[in-house]
C-alpha positions as CSV (number, residue, x, y, z in Angstrom):
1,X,95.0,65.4,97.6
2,X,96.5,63.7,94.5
3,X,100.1,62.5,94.6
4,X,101.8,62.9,91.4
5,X,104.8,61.3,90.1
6,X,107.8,63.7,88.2
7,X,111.0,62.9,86.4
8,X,113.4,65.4,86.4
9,X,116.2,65.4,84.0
10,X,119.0,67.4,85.1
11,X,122.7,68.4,83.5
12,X,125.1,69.6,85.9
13,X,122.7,71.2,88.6
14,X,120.6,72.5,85.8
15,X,116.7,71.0,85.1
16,X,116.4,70.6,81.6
17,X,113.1,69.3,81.3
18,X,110.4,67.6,83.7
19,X,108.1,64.3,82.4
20,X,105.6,62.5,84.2
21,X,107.3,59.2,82.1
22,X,110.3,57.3,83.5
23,X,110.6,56.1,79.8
24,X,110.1,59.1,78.4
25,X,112.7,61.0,81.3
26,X,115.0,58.6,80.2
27,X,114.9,58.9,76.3
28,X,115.3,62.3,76.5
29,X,118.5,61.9,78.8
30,X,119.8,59.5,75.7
31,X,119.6,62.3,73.5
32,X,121.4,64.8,75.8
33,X,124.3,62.4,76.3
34,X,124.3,62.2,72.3
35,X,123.9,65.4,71.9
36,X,127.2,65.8,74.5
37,X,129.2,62.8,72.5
38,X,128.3,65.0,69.2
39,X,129.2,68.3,70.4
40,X,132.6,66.9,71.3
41,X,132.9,65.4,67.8
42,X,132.1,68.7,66.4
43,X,134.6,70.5,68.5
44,X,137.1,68.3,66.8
45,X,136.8,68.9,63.8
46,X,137.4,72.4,62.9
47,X,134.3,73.0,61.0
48,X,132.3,75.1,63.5
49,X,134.4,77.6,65.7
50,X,131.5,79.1,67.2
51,X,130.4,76.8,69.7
52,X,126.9,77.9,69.8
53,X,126.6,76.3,66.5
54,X,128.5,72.9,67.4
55,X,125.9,72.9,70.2
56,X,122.9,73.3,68.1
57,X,124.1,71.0,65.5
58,X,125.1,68.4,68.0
59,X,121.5,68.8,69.6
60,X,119.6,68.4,66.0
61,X,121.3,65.6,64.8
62,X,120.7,63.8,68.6
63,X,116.8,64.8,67.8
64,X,116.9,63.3,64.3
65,X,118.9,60.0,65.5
66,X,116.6,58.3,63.3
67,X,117.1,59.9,60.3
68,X,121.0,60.4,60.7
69,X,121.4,56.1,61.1
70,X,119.4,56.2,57.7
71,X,121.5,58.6,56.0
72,X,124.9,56.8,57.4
73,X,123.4,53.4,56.5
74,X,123.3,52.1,59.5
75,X,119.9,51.3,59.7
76,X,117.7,50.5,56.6
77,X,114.3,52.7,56.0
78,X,111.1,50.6,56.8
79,X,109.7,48.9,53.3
80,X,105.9,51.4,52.8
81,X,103.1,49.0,53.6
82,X,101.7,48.3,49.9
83,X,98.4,49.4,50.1
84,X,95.8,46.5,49.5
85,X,94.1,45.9,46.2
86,X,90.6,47.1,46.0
87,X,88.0,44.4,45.7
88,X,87.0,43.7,42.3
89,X,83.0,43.4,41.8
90,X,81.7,40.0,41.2
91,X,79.4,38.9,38.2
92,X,76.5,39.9,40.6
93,X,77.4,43.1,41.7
94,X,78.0,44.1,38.4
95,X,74.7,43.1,37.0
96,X,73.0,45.1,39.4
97,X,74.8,47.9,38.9
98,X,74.2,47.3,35.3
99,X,70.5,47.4,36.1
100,X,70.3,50.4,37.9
101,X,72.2,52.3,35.0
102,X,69.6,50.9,32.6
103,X,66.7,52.5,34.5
């Protein structure tokens, strides 16, 4: 019989999801109380009345954390690894290339 280890998150009796991760149970419980701290922003504001759509705002930009730190400017965009430059051919490999064109 094999023993295996779950993490459950739950919200207020409910089970939200289940992960066989404590890192992974736990980063997603970061992004629910985001989404929570968001919601309540939301509500604040005025924009959204229907709170349906404060709660799935609140839960997208919790999911895109990363991108909405970028777009705030909190948080700088990694710098694209420049891709290396190719190899140039030395004198020999060029004459035998040269050679083999010739034939």
């Amino acid at each position: 019989m094999a023993v295996i280890v779950k993490y459950v998150v739950e919200r207020n009796g409910e089970e939200k999801m289940t992960f066989t991760s404590k890192a992974e149970a736990d980063a997603y419980d970061k992004m629910l109380d985001m989404a929570d701290e968001l919601f309540t922003l939301l509500g604040k504001s005025e924009l959204l009345e229907d709170e349906e759509k404060q709660e799935e705002l609140a839960m997208y930009l919790a999911q895109n954390k990363e991108e909405v730190l970028y777009a705030l400017g909190a948080k700088r965009r990694p710098t694209p690894a420049k891709p290396k430059a190719e190899k140039k051919p030395s004198a020999k490999e060029t004459t035998v290339e040269s050679d083999d064109q010739a034939a």
